[in-house]
Biopython code that builds the backbone (N, CA, C, O; Angstrom):
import numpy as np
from Bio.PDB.StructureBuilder import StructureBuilder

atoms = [
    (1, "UNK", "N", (49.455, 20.386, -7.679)),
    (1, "UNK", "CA", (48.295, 20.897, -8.399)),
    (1, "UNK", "C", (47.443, 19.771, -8.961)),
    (1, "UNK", "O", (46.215, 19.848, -9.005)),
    (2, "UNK", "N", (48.202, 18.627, -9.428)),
    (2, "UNK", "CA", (47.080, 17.599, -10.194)),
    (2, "UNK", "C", (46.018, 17.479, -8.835)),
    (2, "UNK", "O", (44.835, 17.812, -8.912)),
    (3, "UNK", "N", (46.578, 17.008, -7.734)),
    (3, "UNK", "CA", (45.887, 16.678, -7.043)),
    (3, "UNK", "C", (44.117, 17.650, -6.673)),
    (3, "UNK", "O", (42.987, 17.196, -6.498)),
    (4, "UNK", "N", (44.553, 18.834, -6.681)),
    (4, "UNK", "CA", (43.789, 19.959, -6.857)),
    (4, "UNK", "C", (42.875, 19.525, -7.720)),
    (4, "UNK", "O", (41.670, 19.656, -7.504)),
    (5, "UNK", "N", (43.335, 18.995, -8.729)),
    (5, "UNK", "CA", (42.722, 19.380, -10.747)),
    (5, "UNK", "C", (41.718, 18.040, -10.269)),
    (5, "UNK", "O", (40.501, 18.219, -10.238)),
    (6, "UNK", "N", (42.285, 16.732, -9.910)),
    (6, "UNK", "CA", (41.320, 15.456, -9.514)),
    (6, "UNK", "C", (40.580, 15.441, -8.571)),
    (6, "UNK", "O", (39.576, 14.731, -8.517)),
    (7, "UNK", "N", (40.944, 16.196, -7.704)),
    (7, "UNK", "CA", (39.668, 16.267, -6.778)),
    (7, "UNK", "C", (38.551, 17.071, -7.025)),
    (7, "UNK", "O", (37.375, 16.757, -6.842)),
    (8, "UNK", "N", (39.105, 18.397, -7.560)),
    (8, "UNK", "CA", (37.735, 18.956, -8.004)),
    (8, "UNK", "C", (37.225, 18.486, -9.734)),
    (8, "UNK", "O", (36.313, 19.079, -10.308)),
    (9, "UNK", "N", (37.655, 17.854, -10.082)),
    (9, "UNK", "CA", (37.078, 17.830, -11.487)),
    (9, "UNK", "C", (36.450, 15.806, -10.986)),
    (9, "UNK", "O", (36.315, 14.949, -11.859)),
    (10, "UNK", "N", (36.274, 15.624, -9.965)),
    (10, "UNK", "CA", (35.877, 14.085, -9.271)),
    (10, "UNK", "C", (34.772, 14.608, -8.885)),
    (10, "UNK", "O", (33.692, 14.051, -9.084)),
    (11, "UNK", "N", (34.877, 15.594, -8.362)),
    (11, "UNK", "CA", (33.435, 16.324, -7.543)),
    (11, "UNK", "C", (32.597, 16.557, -8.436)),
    (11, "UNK", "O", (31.477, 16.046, -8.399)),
    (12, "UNK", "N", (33.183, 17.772, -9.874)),
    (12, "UNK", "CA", (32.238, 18.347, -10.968)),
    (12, "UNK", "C", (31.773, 17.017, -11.517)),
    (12, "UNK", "O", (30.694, 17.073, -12.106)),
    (13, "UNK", "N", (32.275, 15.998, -11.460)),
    (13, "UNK", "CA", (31.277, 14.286, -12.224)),
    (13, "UNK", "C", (30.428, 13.720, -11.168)),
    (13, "UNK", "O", (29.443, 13.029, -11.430)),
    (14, "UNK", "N", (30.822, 14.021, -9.921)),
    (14, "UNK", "CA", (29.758, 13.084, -9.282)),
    (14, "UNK", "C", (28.864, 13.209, -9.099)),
    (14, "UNK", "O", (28.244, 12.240, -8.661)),
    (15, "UNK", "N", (28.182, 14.459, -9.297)),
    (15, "UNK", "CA", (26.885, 15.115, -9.573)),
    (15, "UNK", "C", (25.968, 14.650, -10.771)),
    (15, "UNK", "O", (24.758, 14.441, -10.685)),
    (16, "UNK", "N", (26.791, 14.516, -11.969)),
    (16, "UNK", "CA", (26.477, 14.459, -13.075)),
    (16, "UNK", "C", (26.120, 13.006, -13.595)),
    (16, "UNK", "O", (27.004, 12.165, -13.433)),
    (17, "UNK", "N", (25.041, 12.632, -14.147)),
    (17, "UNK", "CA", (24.436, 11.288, -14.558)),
    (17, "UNK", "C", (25.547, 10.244, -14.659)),
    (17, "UNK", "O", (26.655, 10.694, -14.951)),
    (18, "UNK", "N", (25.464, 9.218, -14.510)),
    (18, "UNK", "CA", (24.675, 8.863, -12.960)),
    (18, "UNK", "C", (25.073, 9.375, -11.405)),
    (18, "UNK", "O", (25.800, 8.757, -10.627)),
    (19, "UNK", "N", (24.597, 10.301, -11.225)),
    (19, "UNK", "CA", (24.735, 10.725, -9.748)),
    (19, "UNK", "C", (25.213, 9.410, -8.454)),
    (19, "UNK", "O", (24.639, 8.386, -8.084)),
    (20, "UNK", "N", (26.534, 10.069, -8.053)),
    (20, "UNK", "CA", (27.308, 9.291, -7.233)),
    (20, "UNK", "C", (27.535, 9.631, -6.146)),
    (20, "UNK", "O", (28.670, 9.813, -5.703)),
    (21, "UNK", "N", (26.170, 9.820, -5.342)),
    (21, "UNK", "CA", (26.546, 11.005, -3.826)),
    (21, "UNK", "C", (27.788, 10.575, -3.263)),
    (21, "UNK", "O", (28.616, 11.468, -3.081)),
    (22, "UNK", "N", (28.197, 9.073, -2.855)),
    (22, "UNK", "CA", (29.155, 9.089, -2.244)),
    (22, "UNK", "C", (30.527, 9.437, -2.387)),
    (22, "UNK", "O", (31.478, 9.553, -1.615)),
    (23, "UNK", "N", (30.363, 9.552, -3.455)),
    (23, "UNK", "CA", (31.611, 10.168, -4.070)),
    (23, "UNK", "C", (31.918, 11.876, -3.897)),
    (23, "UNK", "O", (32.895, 12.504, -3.488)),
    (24, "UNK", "N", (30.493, 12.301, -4.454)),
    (24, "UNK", "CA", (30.448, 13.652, -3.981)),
    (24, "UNK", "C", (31.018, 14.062, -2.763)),
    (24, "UNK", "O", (31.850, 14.954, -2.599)),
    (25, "UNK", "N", (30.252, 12.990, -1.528)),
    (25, "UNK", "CA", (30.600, 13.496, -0.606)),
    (25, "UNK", "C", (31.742, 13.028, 0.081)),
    (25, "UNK", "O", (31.867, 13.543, 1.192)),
    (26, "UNK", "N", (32.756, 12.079, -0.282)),
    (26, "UNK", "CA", (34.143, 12.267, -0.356)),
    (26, "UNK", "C", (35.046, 13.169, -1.003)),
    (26, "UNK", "O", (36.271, 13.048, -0.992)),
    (27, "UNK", "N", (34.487, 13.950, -1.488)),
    (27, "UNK", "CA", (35.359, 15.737, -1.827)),
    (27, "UNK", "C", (35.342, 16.398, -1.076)),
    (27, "UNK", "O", (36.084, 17.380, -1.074)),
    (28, "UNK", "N", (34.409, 16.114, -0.035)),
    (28, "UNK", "CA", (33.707, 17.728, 0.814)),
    (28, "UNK", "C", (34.158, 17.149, 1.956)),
    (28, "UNK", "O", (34.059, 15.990, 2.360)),
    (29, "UNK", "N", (34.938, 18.630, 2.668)),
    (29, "UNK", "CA", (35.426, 18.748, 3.970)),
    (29, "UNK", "C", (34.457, 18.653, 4.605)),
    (29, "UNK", "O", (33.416, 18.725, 3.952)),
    (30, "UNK", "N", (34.322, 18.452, 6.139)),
    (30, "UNK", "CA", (33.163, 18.294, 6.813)),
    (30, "UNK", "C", (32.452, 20.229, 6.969)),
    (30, "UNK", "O", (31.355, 20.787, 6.991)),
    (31, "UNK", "N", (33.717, 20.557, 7.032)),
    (31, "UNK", "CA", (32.811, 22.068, 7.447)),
    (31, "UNK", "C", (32.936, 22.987, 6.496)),
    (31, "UNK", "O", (33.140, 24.165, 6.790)),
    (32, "UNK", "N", (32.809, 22.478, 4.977)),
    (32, "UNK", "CA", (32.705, 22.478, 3.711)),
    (32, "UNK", "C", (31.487, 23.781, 3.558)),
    (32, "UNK", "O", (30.378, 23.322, 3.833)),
    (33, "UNK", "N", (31.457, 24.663, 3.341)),
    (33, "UNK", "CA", (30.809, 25.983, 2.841)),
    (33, "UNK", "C", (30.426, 25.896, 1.614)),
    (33, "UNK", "O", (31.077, 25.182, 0.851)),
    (34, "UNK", "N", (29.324, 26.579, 1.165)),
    (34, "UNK", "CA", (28.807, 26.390, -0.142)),
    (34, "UNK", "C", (27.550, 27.793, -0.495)),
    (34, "UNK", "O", (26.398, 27.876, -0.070)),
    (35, "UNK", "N", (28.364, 28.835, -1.481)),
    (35, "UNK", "CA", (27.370, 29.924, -1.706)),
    (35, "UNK", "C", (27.019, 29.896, -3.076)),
    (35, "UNK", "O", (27.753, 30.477, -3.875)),
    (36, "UNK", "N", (25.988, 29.297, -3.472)),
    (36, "UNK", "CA", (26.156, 29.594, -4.897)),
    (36, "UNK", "C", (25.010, 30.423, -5.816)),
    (36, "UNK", "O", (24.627, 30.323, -6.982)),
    (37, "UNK", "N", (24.578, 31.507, -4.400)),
    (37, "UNK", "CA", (23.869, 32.486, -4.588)),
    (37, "UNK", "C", (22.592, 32.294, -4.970)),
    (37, "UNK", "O", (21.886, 33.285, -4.783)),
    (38, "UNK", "N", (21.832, 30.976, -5.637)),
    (38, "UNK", "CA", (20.693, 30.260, -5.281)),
    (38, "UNK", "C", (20.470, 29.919, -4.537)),
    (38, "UNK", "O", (19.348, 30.236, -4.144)),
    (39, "UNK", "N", (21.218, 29.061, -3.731)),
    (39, "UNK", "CA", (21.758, 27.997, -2.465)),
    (39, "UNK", "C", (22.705, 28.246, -1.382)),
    (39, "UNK", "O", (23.658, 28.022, -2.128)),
    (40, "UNK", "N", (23.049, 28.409, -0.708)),
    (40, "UNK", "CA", (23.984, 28.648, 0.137)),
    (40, "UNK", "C", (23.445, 27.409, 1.752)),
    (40, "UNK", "O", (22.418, 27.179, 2.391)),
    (41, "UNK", "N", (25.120, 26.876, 1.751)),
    (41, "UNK", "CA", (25.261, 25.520, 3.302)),
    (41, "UNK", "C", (26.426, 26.351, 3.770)),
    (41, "UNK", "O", (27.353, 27.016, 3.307)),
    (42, "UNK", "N", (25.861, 25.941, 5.036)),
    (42, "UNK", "CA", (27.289, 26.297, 6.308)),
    (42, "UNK", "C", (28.005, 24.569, 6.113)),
    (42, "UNK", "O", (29.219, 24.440, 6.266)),
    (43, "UNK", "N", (27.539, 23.911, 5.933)),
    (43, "UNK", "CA", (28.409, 23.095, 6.011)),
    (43, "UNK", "C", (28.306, 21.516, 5.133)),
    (43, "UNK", "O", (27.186, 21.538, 4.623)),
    (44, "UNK", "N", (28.924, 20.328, 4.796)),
    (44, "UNK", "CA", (28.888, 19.218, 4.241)),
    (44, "UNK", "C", (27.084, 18.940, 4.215)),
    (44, "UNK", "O", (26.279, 19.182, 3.316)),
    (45, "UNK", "N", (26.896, 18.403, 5.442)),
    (45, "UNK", "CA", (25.279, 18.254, 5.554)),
    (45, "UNK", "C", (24.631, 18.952, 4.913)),
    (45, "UNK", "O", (24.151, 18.519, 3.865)),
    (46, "UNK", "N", (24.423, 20.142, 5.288)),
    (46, "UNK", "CA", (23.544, 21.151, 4.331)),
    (46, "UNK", "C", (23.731, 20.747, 2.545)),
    (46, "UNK", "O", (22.880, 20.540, 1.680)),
    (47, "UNK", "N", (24.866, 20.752, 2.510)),
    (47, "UNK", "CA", (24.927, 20.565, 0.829)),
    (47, "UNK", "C", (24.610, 19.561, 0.347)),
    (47, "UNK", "O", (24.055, 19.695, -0.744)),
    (48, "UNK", "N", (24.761, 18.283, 0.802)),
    (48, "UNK", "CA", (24.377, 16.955, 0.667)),
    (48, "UNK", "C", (23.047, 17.191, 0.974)),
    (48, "UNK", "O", (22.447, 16.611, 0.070)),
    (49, "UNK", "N", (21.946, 17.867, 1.958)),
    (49, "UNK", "CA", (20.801, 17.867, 1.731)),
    (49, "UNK", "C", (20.113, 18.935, 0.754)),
    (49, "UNK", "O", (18.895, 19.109, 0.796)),
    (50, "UNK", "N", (21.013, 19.707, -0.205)),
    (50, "UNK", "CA", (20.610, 20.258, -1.053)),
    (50, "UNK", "C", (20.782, 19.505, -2.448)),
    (50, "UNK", "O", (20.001, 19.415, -3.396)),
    (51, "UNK", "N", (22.471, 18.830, -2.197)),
    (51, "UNK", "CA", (22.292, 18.167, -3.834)),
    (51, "UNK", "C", (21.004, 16.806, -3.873)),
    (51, "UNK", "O", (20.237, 16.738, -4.834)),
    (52, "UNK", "N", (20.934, 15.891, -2.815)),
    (52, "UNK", "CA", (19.806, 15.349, -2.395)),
    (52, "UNK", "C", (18.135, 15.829, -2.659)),
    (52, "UNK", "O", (17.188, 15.085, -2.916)),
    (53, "UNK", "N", (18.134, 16.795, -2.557)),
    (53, "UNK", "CA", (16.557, 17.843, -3.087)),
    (53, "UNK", "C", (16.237, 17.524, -4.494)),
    (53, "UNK", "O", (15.170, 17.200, -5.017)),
    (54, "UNK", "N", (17.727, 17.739, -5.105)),
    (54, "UNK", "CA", (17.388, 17.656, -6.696)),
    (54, "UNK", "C", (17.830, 16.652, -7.168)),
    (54, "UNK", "O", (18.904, 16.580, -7.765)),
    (55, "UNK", "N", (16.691, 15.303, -6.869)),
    (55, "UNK", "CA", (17.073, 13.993, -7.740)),
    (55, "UNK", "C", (17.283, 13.703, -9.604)),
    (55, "UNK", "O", (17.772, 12.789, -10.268)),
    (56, "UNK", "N", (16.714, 14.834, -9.883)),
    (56, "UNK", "CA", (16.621, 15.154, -11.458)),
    (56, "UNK", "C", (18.205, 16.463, -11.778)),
    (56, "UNK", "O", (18.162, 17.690, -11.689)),
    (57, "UNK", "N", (19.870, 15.247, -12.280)),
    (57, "UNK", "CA", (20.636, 15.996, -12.433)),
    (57, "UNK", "C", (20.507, 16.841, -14.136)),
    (57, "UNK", "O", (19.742, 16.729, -15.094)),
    (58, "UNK", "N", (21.432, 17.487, -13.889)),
    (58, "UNK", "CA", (21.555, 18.165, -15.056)),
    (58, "UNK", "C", (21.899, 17.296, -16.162)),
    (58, "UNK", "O", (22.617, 16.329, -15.905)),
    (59, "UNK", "N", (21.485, 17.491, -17.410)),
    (59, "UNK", "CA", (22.041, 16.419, -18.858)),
    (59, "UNK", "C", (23.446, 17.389, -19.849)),
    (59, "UNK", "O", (24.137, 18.362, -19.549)),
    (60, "UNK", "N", (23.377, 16.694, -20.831)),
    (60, "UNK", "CA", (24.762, 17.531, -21.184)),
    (60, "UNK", "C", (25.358, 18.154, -20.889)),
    (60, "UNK", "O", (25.608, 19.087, -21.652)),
    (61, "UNK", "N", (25.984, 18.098, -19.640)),
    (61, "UNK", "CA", (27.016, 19.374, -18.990)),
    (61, "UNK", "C", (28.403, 19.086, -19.763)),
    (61, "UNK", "O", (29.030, 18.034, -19.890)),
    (62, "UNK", "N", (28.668, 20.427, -20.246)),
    (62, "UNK", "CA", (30.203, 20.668, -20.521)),
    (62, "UNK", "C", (30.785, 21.550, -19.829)),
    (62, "UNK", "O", (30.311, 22.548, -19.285)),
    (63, "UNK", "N", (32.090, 21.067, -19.865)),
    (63, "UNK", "CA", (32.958, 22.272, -18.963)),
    (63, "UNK", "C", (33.572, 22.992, -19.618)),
    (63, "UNK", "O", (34.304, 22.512, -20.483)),
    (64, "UNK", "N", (33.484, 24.491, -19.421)),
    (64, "UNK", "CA", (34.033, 25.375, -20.707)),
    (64, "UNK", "C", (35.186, 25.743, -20.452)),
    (64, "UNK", "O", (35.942, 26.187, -21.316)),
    (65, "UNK", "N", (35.490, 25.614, -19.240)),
    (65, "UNK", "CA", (36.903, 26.531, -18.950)),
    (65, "UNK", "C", (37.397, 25.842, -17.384)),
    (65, "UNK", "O", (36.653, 25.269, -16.589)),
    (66, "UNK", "N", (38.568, 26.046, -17.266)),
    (66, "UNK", "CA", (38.784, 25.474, -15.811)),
    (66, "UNK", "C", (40.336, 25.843, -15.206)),
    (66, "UNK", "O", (41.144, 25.314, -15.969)),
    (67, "UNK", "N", (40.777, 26.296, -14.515)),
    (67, "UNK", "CA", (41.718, 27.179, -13.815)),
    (67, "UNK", "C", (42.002, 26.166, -12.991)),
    (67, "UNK", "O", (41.100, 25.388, -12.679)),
    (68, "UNK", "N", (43.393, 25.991, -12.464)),
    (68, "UNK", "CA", (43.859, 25.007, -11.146)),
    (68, "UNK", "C", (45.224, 25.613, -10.715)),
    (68, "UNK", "O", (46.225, 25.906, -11.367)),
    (69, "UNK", "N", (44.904, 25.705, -9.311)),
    (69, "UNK", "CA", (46.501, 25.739, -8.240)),
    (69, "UNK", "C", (46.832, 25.074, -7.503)),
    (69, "UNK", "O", (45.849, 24.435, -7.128)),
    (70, "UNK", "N", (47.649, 24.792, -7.019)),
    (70, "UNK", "CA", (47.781, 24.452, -5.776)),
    (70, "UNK", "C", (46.877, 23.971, -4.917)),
    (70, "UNK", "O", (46.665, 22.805, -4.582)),
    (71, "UNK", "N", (46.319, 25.049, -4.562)),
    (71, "UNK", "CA", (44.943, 24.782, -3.221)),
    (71, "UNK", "C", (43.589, 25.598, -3.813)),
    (71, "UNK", "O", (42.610, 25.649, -3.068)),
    (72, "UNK", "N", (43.530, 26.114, -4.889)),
    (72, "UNK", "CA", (42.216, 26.360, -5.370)),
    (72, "UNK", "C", (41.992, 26.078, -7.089)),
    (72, "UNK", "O", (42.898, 26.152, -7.919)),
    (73, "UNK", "N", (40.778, 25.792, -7.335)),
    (73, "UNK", "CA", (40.256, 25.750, -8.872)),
    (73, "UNK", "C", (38.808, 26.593, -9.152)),
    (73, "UNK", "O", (38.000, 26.969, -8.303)),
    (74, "UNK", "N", (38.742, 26.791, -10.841)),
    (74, "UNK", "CA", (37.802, 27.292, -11.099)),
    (74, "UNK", "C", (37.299, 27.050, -12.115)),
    (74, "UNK", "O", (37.700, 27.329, -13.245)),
    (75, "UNK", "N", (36.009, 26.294, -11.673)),
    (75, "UNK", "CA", (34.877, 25.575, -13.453)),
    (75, "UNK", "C", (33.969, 26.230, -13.642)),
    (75, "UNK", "O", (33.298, 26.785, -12.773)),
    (76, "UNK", "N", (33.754, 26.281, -15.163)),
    (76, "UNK", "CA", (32.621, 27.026, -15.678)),
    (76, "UNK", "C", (32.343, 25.856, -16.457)),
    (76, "UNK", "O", (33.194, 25.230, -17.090)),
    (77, "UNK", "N", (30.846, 25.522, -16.374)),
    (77, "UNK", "CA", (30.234, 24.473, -17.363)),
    (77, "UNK", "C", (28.932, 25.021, -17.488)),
    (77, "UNK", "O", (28.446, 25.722, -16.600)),
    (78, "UNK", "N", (28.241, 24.694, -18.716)),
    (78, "UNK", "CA", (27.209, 24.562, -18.789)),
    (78, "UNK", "C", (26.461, 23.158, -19.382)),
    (78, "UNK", "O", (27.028, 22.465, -20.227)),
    (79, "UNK", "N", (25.273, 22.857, -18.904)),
    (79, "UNK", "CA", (24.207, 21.960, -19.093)),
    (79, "UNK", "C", (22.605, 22.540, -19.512)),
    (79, "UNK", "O", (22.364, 23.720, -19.767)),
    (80, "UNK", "N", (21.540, 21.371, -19.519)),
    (80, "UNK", "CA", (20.327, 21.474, -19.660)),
    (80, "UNK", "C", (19.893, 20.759, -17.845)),
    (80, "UNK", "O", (20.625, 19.935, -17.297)),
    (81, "UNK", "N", (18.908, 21.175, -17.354)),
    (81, "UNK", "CA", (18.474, 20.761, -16.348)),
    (81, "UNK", "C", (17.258, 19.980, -16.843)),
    (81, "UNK", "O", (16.307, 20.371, -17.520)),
    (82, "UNK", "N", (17.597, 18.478, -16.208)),
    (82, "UNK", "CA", (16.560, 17.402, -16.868)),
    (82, "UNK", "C", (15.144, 17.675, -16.659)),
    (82, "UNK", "O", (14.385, 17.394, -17.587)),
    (83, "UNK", "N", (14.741, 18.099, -15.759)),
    (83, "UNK", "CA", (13.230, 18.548, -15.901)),
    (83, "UNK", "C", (12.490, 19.602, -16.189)),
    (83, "UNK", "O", (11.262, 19.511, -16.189)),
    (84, "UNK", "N", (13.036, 20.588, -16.436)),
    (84, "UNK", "CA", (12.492, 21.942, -17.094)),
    (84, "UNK", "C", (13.097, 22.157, -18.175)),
    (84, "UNK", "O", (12.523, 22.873, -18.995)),
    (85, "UNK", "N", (14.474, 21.587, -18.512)),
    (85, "UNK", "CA", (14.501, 21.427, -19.934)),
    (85, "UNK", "C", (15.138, 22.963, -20.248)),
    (85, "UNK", "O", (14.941, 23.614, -21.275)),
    (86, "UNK", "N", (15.814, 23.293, -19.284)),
    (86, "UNK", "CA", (16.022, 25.342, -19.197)),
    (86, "UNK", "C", (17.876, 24.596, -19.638)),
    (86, "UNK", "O", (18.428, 23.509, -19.463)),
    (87, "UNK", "N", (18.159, 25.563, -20.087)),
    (87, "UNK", "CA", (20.216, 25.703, -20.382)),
    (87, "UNK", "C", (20.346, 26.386, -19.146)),
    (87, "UNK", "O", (19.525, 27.118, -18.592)),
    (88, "UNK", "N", (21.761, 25.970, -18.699)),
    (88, "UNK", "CA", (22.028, 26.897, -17.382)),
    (88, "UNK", "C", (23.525, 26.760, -17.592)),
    (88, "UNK", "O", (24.095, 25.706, -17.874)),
    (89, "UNK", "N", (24.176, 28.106, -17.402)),
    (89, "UNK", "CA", (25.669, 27.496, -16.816)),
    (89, "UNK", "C", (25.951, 28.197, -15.420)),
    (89, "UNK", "O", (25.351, 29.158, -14.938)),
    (90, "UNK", "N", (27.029, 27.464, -14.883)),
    (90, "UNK", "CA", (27.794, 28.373, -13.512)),
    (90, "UNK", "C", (29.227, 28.425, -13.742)),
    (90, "UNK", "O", (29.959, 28.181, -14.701)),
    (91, "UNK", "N", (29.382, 28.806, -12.594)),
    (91, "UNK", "CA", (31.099, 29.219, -12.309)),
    (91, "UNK", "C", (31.298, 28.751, -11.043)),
    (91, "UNK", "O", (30.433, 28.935, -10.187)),
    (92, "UNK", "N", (32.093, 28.296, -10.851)),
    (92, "UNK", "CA", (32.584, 27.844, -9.271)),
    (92, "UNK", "C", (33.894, 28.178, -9.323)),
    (92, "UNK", "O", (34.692, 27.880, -10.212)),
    (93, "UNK", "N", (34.116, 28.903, -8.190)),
    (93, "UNK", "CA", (35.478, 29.364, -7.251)),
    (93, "UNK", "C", (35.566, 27.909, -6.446)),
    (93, "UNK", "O", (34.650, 27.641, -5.668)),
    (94, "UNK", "N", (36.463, 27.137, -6.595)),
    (94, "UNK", "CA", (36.495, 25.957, -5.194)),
    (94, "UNK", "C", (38.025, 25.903, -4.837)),
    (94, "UNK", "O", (38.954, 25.540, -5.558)),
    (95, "UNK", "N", (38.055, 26.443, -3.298)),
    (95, "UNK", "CA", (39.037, 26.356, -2.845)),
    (95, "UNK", "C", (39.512, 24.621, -1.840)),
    (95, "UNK", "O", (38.753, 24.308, -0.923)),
    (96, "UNK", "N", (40.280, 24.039, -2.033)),
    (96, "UNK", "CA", (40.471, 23.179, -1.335)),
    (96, "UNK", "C", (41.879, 22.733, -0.196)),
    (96, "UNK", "O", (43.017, 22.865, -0.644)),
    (97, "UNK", "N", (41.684, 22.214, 1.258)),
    (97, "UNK", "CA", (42.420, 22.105, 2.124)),
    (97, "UNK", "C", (42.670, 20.975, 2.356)),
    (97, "UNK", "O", (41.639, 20.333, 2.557)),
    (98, "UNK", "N", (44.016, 20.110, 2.465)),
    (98, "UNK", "CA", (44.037, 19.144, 3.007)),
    (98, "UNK", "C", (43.257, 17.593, 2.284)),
    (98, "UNK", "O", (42.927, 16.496, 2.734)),
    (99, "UNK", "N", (43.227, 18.149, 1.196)),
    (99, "UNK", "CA", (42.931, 17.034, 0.197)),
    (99, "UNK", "C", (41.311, 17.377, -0.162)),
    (99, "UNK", "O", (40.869, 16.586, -0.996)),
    (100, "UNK", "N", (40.664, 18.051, 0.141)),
    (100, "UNK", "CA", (39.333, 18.165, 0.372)),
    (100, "UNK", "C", (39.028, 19.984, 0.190)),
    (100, "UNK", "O", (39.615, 21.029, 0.470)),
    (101, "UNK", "N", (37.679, 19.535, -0.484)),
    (101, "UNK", "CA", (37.101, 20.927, -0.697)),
    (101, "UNK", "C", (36.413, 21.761, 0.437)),
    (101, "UNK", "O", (35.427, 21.237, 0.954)),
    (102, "UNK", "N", (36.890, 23.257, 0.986)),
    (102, "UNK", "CA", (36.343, 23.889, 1.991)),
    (102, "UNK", "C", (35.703, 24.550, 1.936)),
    (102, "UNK", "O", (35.051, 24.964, 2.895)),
    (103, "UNK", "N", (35.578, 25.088, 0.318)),
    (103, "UNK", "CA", (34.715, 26.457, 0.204)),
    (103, "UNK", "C", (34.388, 26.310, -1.533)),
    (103, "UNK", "O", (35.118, 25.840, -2.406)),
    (104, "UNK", "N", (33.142, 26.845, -1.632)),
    (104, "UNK", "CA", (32.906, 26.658, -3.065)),
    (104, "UNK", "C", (31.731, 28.455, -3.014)),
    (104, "UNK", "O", (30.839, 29.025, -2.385)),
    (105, "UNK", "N", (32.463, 28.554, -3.949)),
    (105, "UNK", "CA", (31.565, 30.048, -4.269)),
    (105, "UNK", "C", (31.413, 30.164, -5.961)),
    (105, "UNK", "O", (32.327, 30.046, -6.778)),
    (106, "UNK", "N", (29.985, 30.428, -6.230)),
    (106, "UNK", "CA", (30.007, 30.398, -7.845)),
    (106, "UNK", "C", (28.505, 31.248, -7.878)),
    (106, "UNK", "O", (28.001, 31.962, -7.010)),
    (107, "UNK", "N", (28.068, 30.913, -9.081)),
    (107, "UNK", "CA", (26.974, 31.804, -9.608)),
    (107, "UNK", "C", (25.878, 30.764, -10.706)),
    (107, "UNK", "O", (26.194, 30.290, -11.798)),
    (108, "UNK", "N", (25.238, 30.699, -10.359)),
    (108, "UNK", "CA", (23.974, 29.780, -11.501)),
    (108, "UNK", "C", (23.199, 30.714, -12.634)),
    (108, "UNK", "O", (22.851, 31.793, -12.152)),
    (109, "UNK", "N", (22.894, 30.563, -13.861)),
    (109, "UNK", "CA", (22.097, 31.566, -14.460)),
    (109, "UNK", "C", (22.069, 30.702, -15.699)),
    (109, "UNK", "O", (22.858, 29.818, -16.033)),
    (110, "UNK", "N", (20.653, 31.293, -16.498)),
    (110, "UNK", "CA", (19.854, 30.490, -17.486)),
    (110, "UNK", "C", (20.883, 31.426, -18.897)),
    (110, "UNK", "O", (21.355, 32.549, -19.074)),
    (111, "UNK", "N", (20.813, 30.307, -19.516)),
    (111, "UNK", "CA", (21.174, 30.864, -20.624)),
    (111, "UNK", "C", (20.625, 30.905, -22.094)),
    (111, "UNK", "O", (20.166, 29.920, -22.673)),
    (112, "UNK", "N", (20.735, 32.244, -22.660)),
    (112, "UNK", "CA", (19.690, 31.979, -24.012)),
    (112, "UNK", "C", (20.347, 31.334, -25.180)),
    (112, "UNK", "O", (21.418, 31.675, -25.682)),
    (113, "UNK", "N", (19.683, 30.501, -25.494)),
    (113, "UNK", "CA", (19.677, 29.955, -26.866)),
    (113, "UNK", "C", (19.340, 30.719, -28.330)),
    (113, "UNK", "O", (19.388, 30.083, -29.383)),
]
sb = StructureBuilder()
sb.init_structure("model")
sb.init_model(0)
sb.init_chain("A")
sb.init_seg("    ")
for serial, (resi, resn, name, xyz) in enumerate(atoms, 1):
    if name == "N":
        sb.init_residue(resn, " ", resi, " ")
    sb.init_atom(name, np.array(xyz, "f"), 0.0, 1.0, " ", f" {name:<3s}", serial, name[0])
structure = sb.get_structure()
């Protein structure tokens, strides 16, 4: 399970200031799926050209809660998004195979202050 807990909680930072694509994209399986109901990739590429879109990451992200097994985890964090300045949190379902993440399913939404 640690292994589970470090790979996805390596992924939930590499996004996060200072943005570390390569790192990111040493979590992600190549045929790595991604729905997160704003966004949705069939695969690694796609997502890397989506986290790529948004050069402006999120600021204060905390993680509120976080679940780990074996072969899947589940984060809920919320942040501010650096250029609109909006609160947002999500949830991610991330299941992972073989050392690497295959599937990530979650939900994005603004939150009131």
């Amino acid at each position: 399970m640690s292994s589970t807990k470090d790979l996805i909680l390596k992924y939930y930072n590499s996004w996060q200031e200072p943005v570390d694509l390569a790192e990111f994209r040493s979590c992600l399986d190549d045929n790595c799926t991604a729905d997160m109901g704003m966004f949705q990739a069939s695969n690694a590429g796609e997502l890397m050209s989506v986290v790529r879109s948004n050069p402006t990451p999120w600021k204060n992200v905390e993680l509120l809660d976080s679940t780990f097994s074996d072969d899947r985890g589940t984060i809920v964090y919320q942040g501010e998004d650096s250029l609109m300045g909006t609160k947002f949190r999500a949830c991610e379902s991330i299941e992972v195979k073989g050392g690497k993440i295959v599937k990530i399913v979650g939900l994005v939404g603004a939150v009131n202050d």
